[in-house]
C-alpha positions in Angstrom: 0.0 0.0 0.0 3.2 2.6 0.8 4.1 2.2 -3.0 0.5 3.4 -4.1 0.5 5.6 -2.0 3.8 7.2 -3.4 2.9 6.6 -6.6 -0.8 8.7 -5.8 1.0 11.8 -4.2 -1.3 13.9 -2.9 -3.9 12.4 -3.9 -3.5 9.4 -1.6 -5.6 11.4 1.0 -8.6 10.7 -0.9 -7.9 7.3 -2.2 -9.7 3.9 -0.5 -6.9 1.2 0.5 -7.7 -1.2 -2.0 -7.2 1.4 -4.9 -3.8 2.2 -3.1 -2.9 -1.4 -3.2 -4.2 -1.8 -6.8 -2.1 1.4 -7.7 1.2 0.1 -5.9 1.1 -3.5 -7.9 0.6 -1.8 -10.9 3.4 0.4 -10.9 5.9 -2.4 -9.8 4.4 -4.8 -12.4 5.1 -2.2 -15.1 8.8 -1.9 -13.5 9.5 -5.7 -13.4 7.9 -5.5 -17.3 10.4 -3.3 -18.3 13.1 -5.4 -16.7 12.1 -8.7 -18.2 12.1 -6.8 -20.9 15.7 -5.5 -20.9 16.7 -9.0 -19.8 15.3 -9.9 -23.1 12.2 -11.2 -22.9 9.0 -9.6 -25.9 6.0 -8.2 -25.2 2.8 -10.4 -26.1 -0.6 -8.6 -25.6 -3.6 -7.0 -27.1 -5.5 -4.0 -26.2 -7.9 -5.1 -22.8 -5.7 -7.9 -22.6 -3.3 -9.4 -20.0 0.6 -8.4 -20.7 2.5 -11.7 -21.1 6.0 -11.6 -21.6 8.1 -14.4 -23.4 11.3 -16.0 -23.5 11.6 -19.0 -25.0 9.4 -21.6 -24.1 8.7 -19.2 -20.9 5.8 -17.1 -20.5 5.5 -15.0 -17.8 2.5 -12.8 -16.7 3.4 -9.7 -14.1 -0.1 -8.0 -13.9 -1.9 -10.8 -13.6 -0.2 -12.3 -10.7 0.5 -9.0 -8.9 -3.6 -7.6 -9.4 -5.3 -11.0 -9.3 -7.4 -10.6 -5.4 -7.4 -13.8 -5.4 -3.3 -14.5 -5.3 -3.4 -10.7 -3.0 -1.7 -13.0 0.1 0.9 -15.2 -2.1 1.1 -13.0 -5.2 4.7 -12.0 -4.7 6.0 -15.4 -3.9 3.9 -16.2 -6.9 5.5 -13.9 -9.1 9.6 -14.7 -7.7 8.3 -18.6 -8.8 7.3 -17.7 -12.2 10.7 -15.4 -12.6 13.1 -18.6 -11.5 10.8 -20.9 -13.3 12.1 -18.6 -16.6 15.5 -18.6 -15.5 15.2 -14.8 -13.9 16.8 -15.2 -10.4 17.7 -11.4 -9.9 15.7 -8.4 -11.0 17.1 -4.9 -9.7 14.2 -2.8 -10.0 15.8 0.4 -8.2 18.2 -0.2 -11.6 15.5 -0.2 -13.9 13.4 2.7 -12.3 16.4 4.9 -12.9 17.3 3.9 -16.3 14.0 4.0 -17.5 13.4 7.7 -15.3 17.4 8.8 -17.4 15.7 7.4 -20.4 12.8 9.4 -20.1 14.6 12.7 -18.6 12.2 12.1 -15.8 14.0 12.5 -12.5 11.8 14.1 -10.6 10.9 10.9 -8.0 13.6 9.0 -6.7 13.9 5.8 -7.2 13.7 2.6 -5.0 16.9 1.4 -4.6 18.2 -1.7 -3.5 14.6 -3.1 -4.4 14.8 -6.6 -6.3 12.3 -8.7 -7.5 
């Protein structure tokens, strides 16, 4: 809930705990996107449609598992399975955040160091 609510601002206030949750699993499922993806793994999806990300016989689905209610309690250790199932052991997201925030010129938020997937 801490990373929706960083990722809300101000208006975190306002917002109900399950949209702050929603919000916080969002944002790091796009981050561990764009690492799979630097890591080498393509984009598979559709407009409305689940994200799936492939490697090789590997398919792995970050959204999904991080904003299914019904993984909520095992949804990380969920997603760490899927990531060593496809060979991913190590994920520095605080990595990714900044090179995706240098990328963008966007430096205005720092970014979460040290954090790994």
């Amino acid at each position: 809930m801490e990373l929706g609510r960083l990722a809300a601002g101000e208006h975190a206030l306002n917002a109900e705990p399950d949209d702050l949750m929603r919000l916080g699993a969002g944002r790091l499922a796009s981050v561990i996107t764009l690492g799979l993806v630097e890591l080498g793994f393509a984009v598979d999806t559709t407009p409305g449609e689940h994200v799936t990300l492939t490697r090789g016989e590997h398919a792995l689905c970050p959204f999904e598992i991080l904003l299914d209610p019904a993984r909520a309690d095992g949804c990380v250790e969920d997603l760490l399975t899927a990531c060593a199932a496809a060979g991913v052991t190590e994920l520095d997201l605080g990595a990714v955040v900044q090179r995706a925030q240098a990328q963008s010129g966007d430096c205005s938020r720092p970014a979460a160091a040290g954090r790994r997937a």
